[in-house]
N, C-alpha and C positions, 0 to 999 in steps of 0.2 A: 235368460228369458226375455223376449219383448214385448214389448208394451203398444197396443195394437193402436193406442191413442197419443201416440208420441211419430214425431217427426227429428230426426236427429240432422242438423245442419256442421257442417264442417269450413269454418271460415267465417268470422266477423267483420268482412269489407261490405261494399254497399251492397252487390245483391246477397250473399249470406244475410244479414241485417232485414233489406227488400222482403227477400222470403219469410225469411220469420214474423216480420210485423203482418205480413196477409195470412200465412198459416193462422199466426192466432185470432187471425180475426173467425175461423172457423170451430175453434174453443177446442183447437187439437193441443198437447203440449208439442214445446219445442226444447230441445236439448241444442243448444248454441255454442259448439267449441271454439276456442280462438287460444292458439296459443301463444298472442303475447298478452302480458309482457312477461312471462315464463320464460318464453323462446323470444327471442328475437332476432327481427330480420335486418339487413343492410342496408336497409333507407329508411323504416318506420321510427318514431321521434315518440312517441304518446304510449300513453296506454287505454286508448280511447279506441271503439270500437270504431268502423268506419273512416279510416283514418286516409285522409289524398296525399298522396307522397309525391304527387308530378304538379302538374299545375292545380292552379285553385279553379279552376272553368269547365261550365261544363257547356260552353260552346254558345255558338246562337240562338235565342231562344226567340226566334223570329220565327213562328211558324209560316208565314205566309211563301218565302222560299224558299226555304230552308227544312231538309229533311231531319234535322238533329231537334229542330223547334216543333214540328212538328210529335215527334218521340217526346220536347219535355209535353205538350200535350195531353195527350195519351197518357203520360204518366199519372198529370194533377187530375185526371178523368178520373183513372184508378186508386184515387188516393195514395198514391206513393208517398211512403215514408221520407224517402230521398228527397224528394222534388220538392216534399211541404216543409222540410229541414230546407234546403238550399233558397228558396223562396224567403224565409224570414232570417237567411243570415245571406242576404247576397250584397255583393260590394259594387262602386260603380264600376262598366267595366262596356259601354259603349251598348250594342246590341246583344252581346253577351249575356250569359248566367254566371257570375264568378260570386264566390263566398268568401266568408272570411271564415279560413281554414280551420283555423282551433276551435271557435266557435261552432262553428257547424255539428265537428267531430262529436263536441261534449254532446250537443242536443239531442244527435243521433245516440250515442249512448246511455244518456238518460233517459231516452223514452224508451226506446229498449227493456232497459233495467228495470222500467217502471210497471211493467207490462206481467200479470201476474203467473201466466203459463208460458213464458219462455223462461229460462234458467240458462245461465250462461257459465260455461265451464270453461276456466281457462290453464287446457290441457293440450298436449301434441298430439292429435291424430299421426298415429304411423301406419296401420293395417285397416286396411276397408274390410277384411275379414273379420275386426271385431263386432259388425253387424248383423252378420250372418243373413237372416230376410228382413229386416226391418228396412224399414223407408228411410237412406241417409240422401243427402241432398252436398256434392263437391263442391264448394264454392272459396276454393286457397285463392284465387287468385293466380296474378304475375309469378309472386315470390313461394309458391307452394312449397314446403319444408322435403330435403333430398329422402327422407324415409318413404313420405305420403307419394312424390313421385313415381320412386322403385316400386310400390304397391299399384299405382294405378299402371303403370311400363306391365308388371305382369298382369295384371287385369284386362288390359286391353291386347295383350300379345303384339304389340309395338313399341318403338321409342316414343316419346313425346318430339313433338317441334317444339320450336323456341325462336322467339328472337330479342333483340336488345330494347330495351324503353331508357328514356335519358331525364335528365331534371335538371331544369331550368335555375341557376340562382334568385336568390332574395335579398334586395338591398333595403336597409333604412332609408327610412326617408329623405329625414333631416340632416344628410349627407349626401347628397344628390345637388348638384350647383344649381339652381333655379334662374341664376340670370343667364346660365347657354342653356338649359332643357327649357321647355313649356310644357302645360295641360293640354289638348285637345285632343277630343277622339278624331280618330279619319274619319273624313264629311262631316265629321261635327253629328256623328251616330251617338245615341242615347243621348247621356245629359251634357255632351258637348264638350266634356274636358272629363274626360274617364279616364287617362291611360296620359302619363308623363314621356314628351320625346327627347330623346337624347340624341341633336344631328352631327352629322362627320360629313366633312369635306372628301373631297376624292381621294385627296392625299394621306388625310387622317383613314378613312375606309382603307385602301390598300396597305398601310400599316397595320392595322387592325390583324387583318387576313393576315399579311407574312407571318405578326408575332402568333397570330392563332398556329399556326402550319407549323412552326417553330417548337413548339411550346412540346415536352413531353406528355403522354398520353396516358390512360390507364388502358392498359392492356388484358385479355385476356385468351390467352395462347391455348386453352382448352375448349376456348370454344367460337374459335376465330375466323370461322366459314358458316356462322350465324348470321344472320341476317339483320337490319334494324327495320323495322316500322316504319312507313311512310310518311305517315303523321303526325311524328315526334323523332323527327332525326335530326341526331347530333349537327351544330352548326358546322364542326370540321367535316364529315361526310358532303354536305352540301356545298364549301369548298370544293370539293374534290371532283366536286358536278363541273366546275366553272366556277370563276372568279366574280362570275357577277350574279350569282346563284343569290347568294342573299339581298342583295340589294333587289332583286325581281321575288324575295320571299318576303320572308318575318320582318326585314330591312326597308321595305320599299320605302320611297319618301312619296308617295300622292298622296293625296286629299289632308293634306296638314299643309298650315303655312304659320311661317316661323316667325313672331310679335320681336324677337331679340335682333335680327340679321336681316337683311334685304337680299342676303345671298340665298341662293335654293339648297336647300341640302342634298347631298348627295346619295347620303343613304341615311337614316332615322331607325333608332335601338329607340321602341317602345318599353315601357313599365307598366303593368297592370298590377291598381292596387290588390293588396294580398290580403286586409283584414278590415275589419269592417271597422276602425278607428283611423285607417291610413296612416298609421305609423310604418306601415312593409308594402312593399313592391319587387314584384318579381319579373325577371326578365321573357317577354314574351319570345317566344320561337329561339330562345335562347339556350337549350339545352346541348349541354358541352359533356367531353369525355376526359377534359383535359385533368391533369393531374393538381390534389388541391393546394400544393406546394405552390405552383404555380399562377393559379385561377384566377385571383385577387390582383397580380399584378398585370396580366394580360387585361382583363376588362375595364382596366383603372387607365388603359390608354385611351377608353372613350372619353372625352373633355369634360362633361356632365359628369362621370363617375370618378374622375381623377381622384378623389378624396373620400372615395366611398367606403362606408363599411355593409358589409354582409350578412346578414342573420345565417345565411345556408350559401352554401356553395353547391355550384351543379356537380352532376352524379351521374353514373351509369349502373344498369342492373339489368339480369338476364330474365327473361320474361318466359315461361312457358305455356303451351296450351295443347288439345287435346286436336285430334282430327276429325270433328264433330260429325262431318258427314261420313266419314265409314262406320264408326263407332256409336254412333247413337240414333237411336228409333224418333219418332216425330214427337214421341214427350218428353224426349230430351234424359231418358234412360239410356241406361249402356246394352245393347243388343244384347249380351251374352247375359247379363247381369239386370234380372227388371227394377231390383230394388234401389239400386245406385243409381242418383239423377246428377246431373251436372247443371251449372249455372255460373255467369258471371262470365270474367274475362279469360277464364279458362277455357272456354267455350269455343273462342276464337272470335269474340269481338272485341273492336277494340274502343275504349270511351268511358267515362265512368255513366254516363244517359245508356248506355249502349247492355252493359251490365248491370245493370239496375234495373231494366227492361228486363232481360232475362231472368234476373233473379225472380220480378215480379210474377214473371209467367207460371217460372217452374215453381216457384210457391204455390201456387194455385193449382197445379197441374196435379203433384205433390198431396195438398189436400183434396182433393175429388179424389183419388187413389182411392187415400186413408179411409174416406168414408164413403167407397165403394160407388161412387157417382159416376158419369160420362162427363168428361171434360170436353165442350168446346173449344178448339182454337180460335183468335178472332180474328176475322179475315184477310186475305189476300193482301186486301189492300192497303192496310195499314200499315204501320210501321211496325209495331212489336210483330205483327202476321209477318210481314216480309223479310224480317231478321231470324222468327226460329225457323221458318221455310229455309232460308238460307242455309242455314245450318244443320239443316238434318233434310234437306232432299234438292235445294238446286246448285249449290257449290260444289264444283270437280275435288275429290278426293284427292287426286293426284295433283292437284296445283292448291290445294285451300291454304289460305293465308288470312290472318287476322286482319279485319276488316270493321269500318266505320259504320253507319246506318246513311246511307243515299239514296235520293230517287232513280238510281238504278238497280239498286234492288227491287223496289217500289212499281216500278216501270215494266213489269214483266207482263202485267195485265194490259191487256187490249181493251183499251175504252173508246168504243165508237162513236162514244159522244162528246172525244176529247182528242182524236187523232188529227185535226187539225188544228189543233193549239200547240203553237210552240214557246220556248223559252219560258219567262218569268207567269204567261198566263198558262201553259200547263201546269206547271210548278205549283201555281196557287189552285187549279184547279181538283189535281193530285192533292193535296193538302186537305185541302175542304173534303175531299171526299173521305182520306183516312180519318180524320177527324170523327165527321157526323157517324161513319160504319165504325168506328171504335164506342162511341155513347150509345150505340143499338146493343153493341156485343156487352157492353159491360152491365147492361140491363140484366142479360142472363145470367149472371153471377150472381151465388147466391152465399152469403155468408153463414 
């Protein structure tokens, strides 16, 4: 029998979480499944709802050119759960958003918990058929459990796509050499020593790469015409680009200059701290596949790290999501299925701002349902507008791949009061305008 005032969520990551805290702001219940730590998965550490298993960042929070800044925005407009959690556990981390992970994790789970119409079950969803018409909302994420898969495979009368996500290590601190690293963000962004450099000579750098190339891998032979992500690819794939791939990436050495040497580094392995006491630092752009037998002794050729110890080691893991735009209607329902909504990074975005956005949406979309309202989208031009447009009416079917939030999505609108602005003054111009049109639309919304 269901329950005409209940909304059942499936997945306790950020937007699972996102959504429920805006359902109940509509005094609907929520039924909140997450099956850990019953079930657990291949990289999750906690038993804490909302839990970041890749990096602690959620990117630039520079709205001015920056469309990911503009997204957290938009959030803190919306009241996001996520955003007002990340906001009073963030760590330094230049112009960045970065948290301190566990902290974060716990806050978002105790408001949650604390919240009197959500109920939080921590159970395996196997069968979307156990809903029958009730309003269930997807939101497993990456690591969706192989049962809930095979159920949504025949739901949707396709395979799922997939592709690889990687994770970066974590070093202590207090093992990390200070007289070869130094503090300084690049340009001296945020508070001007955010982010610990760790530099390598030319010499030290091409050793680096041979022992990385060297090093045995984790392998996975069943799924090995998978793709990775662009914006979290392993450093040995980036190798494989060219040898100086890194040193023009995560590596570069500009806008740092090094207080220990008069010599220019060659190429510079930042650390971004990892908790809000800066006991841990995690390696930026440093997401490795390598095996963890090995891990510890490869990154211990960097000279700063010689003597490091690890809290984590990098990791690999298979990432799946859905083909949003053949599969789903513009509120982010399954065509064939009104009752089933998707959300989050199963969607086919990729970020956790990016899923947290969605989940924000489809919470909302979700409650106007329930209590038989017309839900407004908010427009075009915004960020959260240009991300589920994305995904449910202007990305090819036939090529859709998980994807960031940029002003090329953004960009689709013809502003003729903006078509001769280029570079950093569209960008800000663009910005301002999603901005002001997201505080019009979120007037509309009625709790």
């Amino acid at each position: 029998m269901t329950n005409a005032n209940k909304i059942t969520i499936i997945g306790g990551g950020l937007a699972g979480c996102e959504a429920a805290y805006q359902i109940s702001k509509f005094n609907i219940n929520v039924d909140l499944y997450e099956m850990r730590p019953k079930v657990k998965t291949e990289v999750h550490q906690t038993k804490y709802l909302a839990e970041l298993v890749c990096s602690n960042s959620f990117r630039s929070d520079d709205y001015e050119y920056n469309a990911v800044g503009v997204l957290h925005e938009e959030l803190r407009i919306a009241d996001s759960l996520i955003l007002k959690t990340a906001d009073l556990n963030k760590v330094p981390a230049g112009s960045a958003l970065a948290v301190d992970r566990e902290n974060f994790s716990k806050e978002v789970n105790k408001t949650i918990r604390s919240i009197p119409n959500i109920n939080i079950i921590n159970q395996e969803i196997k069968n979307l058929d156990e809903f029958n018409s009730q309003i269930v909302i997807v939101s497993t994420g990456p690591l969706t459990s192989k049962a809930l898969t095979e159920s949504i495979k025949i739901k949707t009368s396709e395979n799922s796509l997939a592709f690889y996500d990687a994770i970066a290590p974590i070093v202590y601190k207090e093992t990390i050499n200070m007289s070869i690293a130094w503090k300084q963000s690049r340009y001296d962004k945020g508070g001007g020593d955010d982010y610990i450099n760790c530099p390598l000579t030319k010499e030290e750098y091409y050793d680096l790469l041979n022992t990385i190339i060297k090093a045995p891998k984790i392998e996975f032979k069943e799924f090995e015409n998978t793709p990775y992500f662009e914006g979290c690819m392993p450093i040995e794939e980036m190798i494989r680009r060219g040898s100086e791939t890194l040193r023009f990436g995560p590596l570069k050495p500009v806008g740092l200059t090094n207080p220990n040497s008069e010599i220019k580094p060659y190429a510079v392995v930042q650390l971004r701290q990892d908790n809000k006491i800066g006991t841990l630092y995690n390696m930026v752009g440093f997401q490795t596949k390598m095996k963890h037998s090995v891990q510890k002794e490869v990154l211990q050729k960097i000279p700063a790290l010689k003597n490091a110890k690890f809290a984590r080691l990098g990791g690999l893991h298979r990432n799946t999501f859905i083909n949003s735009p053949r599969l789903l209607d513009e509120d982010m329902r399954l065509n064939k299925n009104k009752n089933i909504y998707f959300a989050g990074q199963i969607t086919g975005v990729e970020g956790y701002v990016e899923s947290c956005s969605i989940g924000n949406l489809v919470g909302r979309i979700a409650a106007h349902d329930n209590l038989k309202k017309k839900f407004r989208s908010p427009p075009d031009v915004t960020a959260h507008g240009s991300l589920i447009k994305h995904l449910t009416k202007n990305a090819n079917p036939k090529t859709f791949q998980p994807m960031n939030i940029n002003f090329g999505l953004m960009s689709s609108i013809n502003y003729s009061d903006c078509k001769n602005l280029k570079g950093k003054e569209r960008k800000e111009f663009m910005a301002t305008k999603a901005i002001n049109s997201f505080k019009k639309w979120i007037k509309t919304q009625s709790f």
